[in-house]
N, C-alpha and C positions, 0 to 999 in steps of 0.2 A: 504494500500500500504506500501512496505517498502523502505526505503534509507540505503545500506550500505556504509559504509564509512572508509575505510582501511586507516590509516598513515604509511606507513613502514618505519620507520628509520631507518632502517639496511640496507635499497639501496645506502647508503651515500659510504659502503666499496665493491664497484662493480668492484675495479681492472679493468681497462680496458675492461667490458664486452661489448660485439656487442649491439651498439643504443648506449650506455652509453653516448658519446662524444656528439651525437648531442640532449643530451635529449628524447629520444625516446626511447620506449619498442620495443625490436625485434620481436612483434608481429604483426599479420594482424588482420585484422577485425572480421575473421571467428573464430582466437584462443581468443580475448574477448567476443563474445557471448556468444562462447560456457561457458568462465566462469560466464557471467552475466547472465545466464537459469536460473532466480530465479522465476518470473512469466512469463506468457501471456504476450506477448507488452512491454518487458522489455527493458528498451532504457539504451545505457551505453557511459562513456566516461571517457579515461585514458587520462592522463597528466603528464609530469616527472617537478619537478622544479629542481631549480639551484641545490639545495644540494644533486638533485636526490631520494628527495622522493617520493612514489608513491600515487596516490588516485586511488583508482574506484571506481564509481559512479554511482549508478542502482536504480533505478527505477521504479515499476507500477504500474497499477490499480485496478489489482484484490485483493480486503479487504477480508481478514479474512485465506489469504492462508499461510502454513510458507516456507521459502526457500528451493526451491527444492535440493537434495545433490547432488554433486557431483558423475555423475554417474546414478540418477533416486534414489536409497536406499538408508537409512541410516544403514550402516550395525550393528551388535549390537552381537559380538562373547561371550558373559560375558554367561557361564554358572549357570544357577538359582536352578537347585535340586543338595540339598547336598550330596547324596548319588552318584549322579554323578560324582561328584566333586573331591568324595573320589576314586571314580575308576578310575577316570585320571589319579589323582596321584600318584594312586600304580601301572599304568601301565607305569610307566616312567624310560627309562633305568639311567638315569644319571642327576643329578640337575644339574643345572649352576647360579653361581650368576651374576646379569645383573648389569654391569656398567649407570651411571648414563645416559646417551646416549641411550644405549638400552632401559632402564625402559622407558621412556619418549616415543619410538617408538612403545616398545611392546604396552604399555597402549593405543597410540591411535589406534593404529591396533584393538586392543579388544573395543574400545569404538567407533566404528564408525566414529573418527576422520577423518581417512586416507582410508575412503571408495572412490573407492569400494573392496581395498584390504580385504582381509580376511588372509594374511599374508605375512611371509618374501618375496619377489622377488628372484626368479630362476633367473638363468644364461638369459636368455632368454628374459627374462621381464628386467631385468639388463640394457642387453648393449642395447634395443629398447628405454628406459626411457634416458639414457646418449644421447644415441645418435639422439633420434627426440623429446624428453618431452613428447613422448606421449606411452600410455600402447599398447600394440600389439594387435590385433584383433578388439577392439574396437577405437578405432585410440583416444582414450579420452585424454585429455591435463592431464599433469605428469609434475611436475616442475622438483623433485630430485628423486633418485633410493631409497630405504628404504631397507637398506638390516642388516643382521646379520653376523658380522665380528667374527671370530674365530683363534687361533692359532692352535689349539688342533688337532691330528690326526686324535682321535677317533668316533668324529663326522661325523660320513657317511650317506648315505639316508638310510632309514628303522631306524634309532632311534628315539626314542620318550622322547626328551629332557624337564625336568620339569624346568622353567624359573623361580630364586625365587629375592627377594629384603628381604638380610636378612634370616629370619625363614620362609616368607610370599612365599607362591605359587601363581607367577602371571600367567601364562599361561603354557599349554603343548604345546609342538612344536613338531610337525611330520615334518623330517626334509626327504625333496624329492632333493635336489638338492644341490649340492656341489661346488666349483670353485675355480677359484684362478683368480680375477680382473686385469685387466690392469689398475694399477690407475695411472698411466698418464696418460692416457686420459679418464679417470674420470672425474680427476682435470681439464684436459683443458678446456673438453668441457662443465663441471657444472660449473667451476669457473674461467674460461678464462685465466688460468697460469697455470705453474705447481710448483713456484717457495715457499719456506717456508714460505717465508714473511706474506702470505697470511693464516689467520686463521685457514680456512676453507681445503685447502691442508696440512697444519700440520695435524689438525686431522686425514684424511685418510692416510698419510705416517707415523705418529709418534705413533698414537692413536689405530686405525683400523689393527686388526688380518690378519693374510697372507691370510687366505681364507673365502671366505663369503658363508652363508648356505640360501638356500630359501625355506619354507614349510610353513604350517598351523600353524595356532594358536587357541586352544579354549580356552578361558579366563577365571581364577578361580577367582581372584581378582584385585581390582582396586588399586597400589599400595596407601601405607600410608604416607604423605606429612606433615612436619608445615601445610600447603595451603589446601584448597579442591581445586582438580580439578573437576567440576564439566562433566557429559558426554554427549556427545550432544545432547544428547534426553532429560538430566535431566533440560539443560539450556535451550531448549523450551520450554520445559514447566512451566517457569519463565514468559517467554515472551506472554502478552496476544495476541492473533488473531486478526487483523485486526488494528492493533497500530502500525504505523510507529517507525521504530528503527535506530539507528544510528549508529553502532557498528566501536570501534577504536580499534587499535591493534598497540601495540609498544614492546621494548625489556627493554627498559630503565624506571627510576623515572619517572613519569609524570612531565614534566617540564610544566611552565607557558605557554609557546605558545600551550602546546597539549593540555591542563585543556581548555583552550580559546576555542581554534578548534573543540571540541567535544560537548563541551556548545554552544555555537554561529549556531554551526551547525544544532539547534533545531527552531532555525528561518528560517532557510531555507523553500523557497512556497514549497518545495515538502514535506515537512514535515509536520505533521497532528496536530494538535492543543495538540493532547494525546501523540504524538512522545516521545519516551526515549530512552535515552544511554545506549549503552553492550559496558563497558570498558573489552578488552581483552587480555592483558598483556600477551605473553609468562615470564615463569619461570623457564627454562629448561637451562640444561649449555648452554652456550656462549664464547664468543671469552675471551683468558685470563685475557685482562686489563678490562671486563666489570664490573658492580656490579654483586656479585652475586645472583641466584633467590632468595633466601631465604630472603635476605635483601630487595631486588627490593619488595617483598611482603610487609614488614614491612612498605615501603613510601607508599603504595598502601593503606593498612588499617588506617595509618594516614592520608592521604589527603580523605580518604571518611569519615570517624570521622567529622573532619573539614568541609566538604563542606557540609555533608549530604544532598543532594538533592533527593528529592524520583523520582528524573525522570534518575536519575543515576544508573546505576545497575554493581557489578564488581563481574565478575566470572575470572577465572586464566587457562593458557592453559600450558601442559605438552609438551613444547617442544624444542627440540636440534637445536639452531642456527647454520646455517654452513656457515653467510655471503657469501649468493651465488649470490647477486645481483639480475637481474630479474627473473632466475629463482627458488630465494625463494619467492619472490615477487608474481611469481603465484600460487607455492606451500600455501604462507599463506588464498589467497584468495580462493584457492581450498578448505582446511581445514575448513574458515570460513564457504564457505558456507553449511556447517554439523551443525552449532551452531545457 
């Protein structure tokens, strides 16, 4: 059976979002299942404290299964024959270098992350994810929109944009869909204001290109970090079958009370005698007064030196904080359940 166990610390900067004031997640019943669909008989239970952080807490009995994804697939766009690879790349009208932002989204788009995407979000898929959190067609819960922002003119549908970090080719982009956002009401209704103050709407008014493009992606490489980020398929297979897991996720240093909460939480009766921890730290930009990831990693391999517990495991997740309150809150838990 497994136990996950999410900390979000970043629900603390939720700006006024709906439930926020009475402690409560604006969700019903039916939009936690559907996140907690990890096995058979999965029981779940959300709870917000004072500071507004969040837990879910799941569940079952069937040994030896791994966490179903998000969606039923794990999607996996990483192109494997070289020669392939090579023909992608000469078929691309124009390179673009990806801001730290984008790197962070293309990667998990190619790595199964952010399945069941298989790339950027159209117009379409856009304002249905803004405006119900959920993907169109398949009505599946969607925390934030994932899109690729642009100034440039010359990007139209029918290009085939080579995405690089650097010298490095991360993915080819078949760009299908073009637009120009309403980001006011982006911001309202992902981050409940529209005003600067807030992180998360700086970025999309200060940060984010006039127009955003939605297409494919097929993945050449896995960008190159300080960190390894490992892909969700790599970090199952870390994870034995049938061994209860505990898995935490923050933004910040591990501080004393999360070090406690992660260990402690391996007494828990639902937790199996063999139970271990998947510490999972985003590393990706964040809001500007935070630490940044590169260093946030350096506490990370010092406190695992120091504690060295083999029932501890830390792998590092490639991703852009947008302080969205609960709906990054589902977005994390939707990603985890890939890892």
């Amino acid at each position: 059976s497994t136990l996950l166990f999410f900390a979000l610390a970043h629900v603390a900067y939720a700006y006024n979002m709906p439930g926020m004031s009475t402690g409560r997640l604006p969700l019903n019943k039916g939009s936690v299942n559907q996140l907690s669909q990890v096995r058979p008989a999965t029981s779940w239970a959300v709870h917000s404290s004072r500071s507004q952080r969040i837990a879910l807490s799941m569940s079952a009995g069937s040994a030896g299964l791994k966490a179903v994804p998000h969606g039923g697939k794990l999607v996996d766009l990483i192109v494997k024959d070289k020669s392939e690879k090579e023909r992608l790349i000469k078929s691309a009208d124009v390179k673009i270098q990806l801001n730290d932002r984008q790197l962070c989204d293309a990667e998990l788009i190619i790595n199964g992350g952010l399945s069941p995407l298989t790339g950027f979000m159209n117009e379409a898929t856009y304002k249905h994810v803004v405006d119900n959190m959920r993907l169109p067609g398949n009505n599946l819960l969607f925390g934030l929109p994932i899109v690729f922002d642009t100034d440039r003119e010359d990007l139209v549908p029918g290009k085939k944009v080579l995405l690089m970090q650097g010298d490095l080719p991360i993915a080819l982009f078949t760009v299908e869909d073009r637009y120009k956002p309403n980001k006011v009401h982006e911001c309202k209704k992902c981050y409940g204001v529209t005003t600067l103050e807030h992180p998360g709407v700086l970025m999309v008014a200060t940060e984010r290109g006039e127009y955003y493009l939605g297409g494919s992606l097929q993945g050449l490489n896995i960008p190159v970090r300080e960190f390894l980020c490992k892909t969700p398929a790599e970090v199952r297979a870390t994870l034995k079958p049938g061994v209860d897991v505990v898995a935490f996720q923050c933004r910040n240093p591990v501080h004393r009370a999360h070090y406690e909460l992660f260990t402690r939480a391996l007494d828990a009766p639902e937790v199996g005698k063999d139970g271990v921890v998947l510490v999972h730290p985003t590393c990706g930009p964040t809001q500007a007064d935070d630490i940044p990831g590169d260093v946030r990693y350096k506490t990370y391999v010092v406190l695992a030196e120091e504690t060295k517990n083999p029932r501890t495991f830390w792998e590092y997740l490639p991703y852009s904080m947008h302080m969205a309150g609960p709906r990054e809150a589902i977005q994390h838990m939707m990603i985890s359940k890939h890892f």
